[in-house]
C-alpha positions as CSV (number, residue, x, y, z in Angstrom):
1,X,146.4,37.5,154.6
2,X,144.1,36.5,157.2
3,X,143.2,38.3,160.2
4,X,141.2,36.5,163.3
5,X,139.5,38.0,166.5
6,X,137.4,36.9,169.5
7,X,134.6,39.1,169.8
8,X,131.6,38.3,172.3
9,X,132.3,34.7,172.4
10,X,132.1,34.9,168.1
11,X,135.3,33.7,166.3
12,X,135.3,36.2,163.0
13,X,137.6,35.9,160.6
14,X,138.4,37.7,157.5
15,X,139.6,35.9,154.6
16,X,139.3,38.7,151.7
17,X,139.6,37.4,147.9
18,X,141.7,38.7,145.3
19,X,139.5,39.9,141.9
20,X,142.2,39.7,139.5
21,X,139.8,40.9,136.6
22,X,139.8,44.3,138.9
23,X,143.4,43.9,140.9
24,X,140.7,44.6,143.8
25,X,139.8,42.5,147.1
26,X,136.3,41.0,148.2
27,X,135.4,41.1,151.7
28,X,134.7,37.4,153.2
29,X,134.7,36.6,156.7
30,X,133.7,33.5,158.3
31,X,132.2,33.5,161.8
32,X,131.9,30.6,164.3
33,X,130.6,29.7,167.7
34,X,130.0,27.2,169.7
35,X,126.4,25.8,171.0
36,X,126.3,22.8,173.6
37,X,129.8,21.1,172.0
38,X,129.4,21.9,168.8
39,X,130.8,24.4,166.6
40,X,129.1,26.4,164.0
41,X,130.4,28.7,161.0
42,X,128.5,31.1,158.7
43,X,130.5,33.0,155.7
44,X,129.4,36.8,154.8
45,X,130.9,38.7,151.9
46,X,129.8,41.7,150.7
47,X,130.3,42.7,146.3
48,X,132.2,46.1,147.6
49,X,136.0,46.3,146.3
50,X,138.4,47.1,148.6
51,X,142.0,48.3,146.9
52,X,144.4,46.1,149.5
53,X,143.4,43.3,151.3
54,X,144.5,44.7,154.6
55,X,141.3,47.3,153.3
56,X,139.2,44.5,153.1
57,X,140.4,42.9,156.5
58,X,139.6,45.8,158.0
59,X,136.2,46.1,156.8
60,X,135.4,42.6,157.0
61,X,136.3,42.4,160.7
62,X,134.1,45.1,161.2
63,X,131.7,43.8,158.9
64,X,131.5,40.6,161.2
65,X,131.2,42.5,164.8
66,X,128.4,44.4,163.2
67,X,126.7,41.2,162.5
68,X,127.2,39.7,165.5
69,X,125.5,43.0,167.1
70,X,122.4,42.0,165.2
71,X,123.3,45.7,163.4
72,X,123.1,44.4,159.8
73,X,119.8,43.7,158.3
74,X,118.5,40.5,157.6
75,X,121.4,39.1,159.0
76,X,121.1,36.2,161.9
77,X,123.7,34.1,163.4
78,X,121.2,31.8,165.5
């Protein structure tokens, strides 16, 4: 499963991964944006288990609008 949205101009989406070791899911999300013509993606995951991947969809989309709020430490997307 993979979930997209549009917030603030930002393309996130979540693209979880399945830890079959665990039967758990990895948060993943890419995000994109464009700059004079050109587009550019960053990828974020975070080493929490989630127990579904909609869990981890969730998260990750909100995961990614926290980033692009400049709310996550360390984290820059320009």
């Amino acid at each position: 499963m993979s979930r997209t949205v549009i917030y603030q101009s930002y393309t996130i989406t979540s693209s979880p991964l399945h830890d079959a070791q665990d039967d758990q899911w990895k948060l993943r999300i890419f995000i994109s944006w464009s700059i004079d013509g050109k587009t550019i993606s960053r990828t974020f995951w975070m080493p929490v288990l989630y127990s579904t991947e909609t869990e981890a969809d969730i998260h990750g989309l909100a995961y990614g609008q926290r980033i692009v709020d400049g709310k996550v430490a360390g984290l820059e997307l320009r």
